[in-house]
N, C-alpha and C positions, 0 to 999 in steps of 0.2 A: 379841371380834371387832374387827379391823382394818379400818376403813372407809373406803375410797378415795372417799368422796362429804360433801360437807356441807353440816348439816342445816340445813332451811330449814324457816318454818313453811309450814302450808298457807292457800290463801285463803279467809277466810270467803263475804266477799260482794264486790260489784263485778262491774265490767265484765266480762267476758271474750275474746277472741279463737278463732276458731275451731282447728281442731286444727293442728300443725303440719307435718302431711305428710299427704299420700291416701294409699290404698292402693296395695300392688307390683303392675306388671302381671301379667297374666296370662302363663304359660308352664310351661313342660314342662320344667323345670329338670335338670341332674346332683343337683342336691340333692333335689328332690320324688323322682328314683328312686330315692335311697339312703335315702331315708325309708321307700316299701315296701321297698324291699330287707332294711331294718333288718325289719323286721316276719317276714320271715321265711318267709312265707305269702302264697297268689295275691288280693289285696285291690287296692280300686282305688286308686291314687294322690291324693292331693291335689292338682289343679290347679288353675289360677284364681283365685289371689293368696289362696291360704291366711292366716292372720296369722301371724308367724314360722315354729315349726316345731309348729304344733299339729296334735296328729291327732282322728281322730272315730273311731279304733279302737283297744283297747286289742290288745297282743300276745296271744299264749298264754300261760296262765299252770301254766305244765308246769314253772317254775322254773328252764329252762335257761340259761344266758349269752345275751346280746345277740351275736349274730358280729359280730366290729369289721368295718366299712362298707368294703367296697371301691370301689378309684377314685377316692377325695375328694380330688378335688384342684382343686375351683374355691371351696373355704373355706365358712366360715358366718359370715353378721355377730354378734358378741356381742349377745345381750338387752343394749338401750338402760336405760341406768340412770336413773331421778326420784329426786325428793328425799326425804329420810327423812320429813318431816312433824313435828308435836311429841309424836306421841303413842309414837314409842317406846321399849317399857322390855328392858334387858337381864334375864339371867336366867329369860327365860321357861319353862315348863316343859316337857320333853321327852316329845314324847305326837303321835300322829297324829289325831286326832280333838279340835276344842274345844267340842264337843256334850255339854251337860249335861242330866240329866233334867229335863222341863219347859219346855227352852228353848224360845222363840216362833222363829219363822221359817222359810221355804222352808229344806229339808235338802239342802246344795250338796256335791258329791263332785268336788273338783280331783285330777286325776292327770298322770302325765308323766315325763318324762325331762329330766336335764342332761346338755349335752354339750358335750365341747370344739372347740377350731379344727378341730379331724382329723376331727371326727362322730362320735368316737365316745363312747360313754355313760360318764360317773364316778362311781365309786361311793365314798361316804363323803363325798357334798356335806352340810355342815349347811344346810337349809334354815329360818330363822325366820319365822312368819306371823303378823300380827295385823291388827284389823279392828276396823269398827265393830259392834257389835250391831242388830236390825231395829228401831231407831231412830236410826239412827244415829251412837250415842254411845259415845266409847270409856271401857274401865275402865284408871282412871290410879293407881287405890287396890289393886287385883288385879290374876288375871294371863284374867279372861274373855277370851276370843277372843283370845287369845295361847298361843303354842306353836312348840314347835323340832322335830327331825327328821332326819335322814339318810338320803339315798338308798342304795336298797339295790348286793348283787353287780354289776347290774345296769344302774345307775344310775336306777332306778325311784323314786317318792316316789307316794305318796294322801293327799291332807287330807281329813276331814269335818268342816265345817261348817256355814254359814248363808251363804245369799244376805246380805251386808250392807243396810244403810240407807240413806238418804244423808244424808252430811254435808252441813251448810250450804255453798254452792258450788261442792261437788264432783261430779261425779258418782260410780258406785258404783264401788267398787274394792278390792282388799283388797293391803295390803301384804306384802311378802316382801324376805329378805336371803338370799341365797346366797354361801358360800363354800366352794371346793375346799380339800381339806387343804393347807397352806401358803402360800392365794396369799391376793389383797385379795377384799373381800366387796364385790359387788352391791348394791347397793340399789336397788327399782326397785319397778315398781306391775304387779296385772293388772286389767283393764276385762273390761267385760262389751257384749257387742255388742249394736245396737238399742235402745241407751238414750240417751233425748232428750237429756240433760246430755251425750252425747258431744260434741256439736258445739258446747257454750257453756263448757266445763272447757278452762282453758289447759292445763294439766298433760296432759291427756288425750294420750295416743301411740297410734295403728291396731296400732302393729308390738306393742303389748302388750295384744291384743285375745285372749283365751280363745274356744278353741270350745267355746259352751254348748249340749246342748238338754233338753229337758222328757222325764225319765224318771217317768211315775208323777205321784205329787205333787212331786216333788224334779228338782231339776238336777243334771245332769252336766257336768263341764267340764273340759278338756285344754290341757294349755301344757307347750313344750318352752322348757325355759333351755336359751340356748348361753353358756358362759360364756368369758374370755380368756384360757384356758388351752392353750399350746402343746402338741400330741400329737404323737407322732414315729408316723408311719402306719407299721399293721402292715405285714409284706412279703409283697407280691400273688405270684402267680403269671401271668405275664404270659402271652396266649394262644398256642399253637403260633402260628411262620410259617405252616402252613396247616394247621389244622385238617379241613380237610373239611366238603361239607357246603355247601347253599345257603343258610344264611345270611350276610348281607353292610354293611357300615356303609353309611350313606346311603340305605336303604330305607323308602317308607315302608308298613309292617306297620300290618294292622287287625286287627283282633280277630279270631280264629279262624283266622288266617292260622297255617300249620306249615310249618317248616325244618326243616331238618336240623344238627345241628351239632359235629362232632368224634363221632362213629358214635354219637347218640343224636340222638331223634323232640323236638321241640316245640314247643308251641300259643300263637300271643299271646295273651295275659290282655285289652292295651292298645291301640289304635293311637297307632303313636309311629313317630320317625323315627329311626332306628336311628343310632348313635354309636360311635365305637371307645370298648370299656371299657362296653360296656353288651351283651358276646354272652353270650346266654344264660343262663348255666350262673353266668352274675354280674348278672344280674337277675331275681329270680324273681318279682319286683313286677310283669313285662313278661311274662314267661317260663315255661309250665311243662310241664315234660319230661312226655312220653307223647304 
């Protein structure tokens, strides 16, 4: 792997400064609705300064293609890159799970998607993950909490393994490398939210915050990579000059509110203010016929 980043160690101990950005405002982005829209299904959006593009809902898992994202055309920021740290080893082994029998600690399940500038999902990302074990110490001798992976048709990935420890300094975090077949690889960190070391870890980034929560004994956690890979947008079908129909851009639509829209019935999901490039029939996250 070809690393467009270099490696720095990480701090043990010292001072610290708090993090280097707050979180994104709040708002009701073109992006947040091509995230449900991505989903496929009438589910509530993310609003309200999600951390990149993490969701709190897995798709359907019926196996079919992602539909590439219509509309995207206000871009996505690439996942913010951190420094590699000392403890990473090439060669890791290719395995979705780095959970051995017996191992100690919370059982953590990361899932998600990478995507490009265009939004839409790539499949055949090597993703590499390693971490400290629930003391937080890494293995420099083996390949413990180490492992590689590909996202699928899809551009889907799932880890299992362990809530990490902390490191001396650090707060808790596990690292990752991602790269798309043929470009530069990522380097960068995920965080876990609610953790006191957020606010005293220089390294610490908000925008590489995972959405966790508490399944059972075990955690669940979501993060979408965008990574800086240019995508030539699939070709939309642009809406008739006039469809017919009472629905209209510049409205603001509540929940349960129904239109009409090119001779088919449909119900808001959302309240939202309606945008050209967001009728109906191309946002089913806002949107569902009947």
């Amino acid at each position: 792997m070809e690393d467009d980043t270099t490696p720095h160690s990480e701090p043990r101990s010292g001072p610290h400064t708090g993090p280097r950005s707050g979180p994104r405002p709040a708002s009701l982005s073109r992006k947040s609705v091509l995230k449900g829209a991505l989903l496929a299904a009438p589910l509530p959006l993310l609003v309200g300064g999600a951390p990149a593009l993490a969701r709190t809902l897995r798709p359907s898992s019926t196996g079919e293609p992602l539909p590439p994202t219509p509309y995207c055309d206000d871009g996505d920021d690439p996942t913010p890159p951190q420094m590699e740290g000392p403890y990473f080893k090439p060669n890791s082994p290719r395995r979705t799970s780095l959970v051995e029998a017996g191992t100690p600690g919370t059982r953590l399940t990361v899932s998600g998607y990478v995507f490009g500038r265009a939004c839409r999902p790539i499949p055949g990302v090597l993703l590499d993950f390693w971490q400290a074990d629930v003391n937080g110490a890494y293995d420099n001798t083996g390949h413990r909490f180490r492992g590689h992976q590909y996202t699928d048709a899809q551009g889907a990935f799932e880890l299992t393994t362990i809530v990490p420890g902390l490191y001396p300094g650090r707060t808790r975090h596990i690292h990752v490398k991602a790269q798309a077949p043929g470009r530069p690889v990522l380097t960068t960190q995920l965080y876990f939210p609610g953790e006191p070391r957020n606010n005293t870890d220089a390294i610490f980034d908000p925008a590489l915050l995972m959405n966790v929560r508490t399944a059972g004994s075990a955690k669940e956690a979501t993060f979408d990579f965008v990574l800086d890979v240019p995508q030539t947008p699939p070709p939309t079908t642009p809406p008739p000059d006039d469809p017919g129909g009472t629905w209209r851009a510049g409205v603001s639509y509540r929940a349960g509110d129904r239109v009409e829209y090119g001779g088919a019935s449909y119900t808001c999901l959302q309240g939202h203010l309606s945008q050209a490039g967001w009728e109906p029939p191309n946002a089913p996250a806002l949107w569902r016929r009947g």
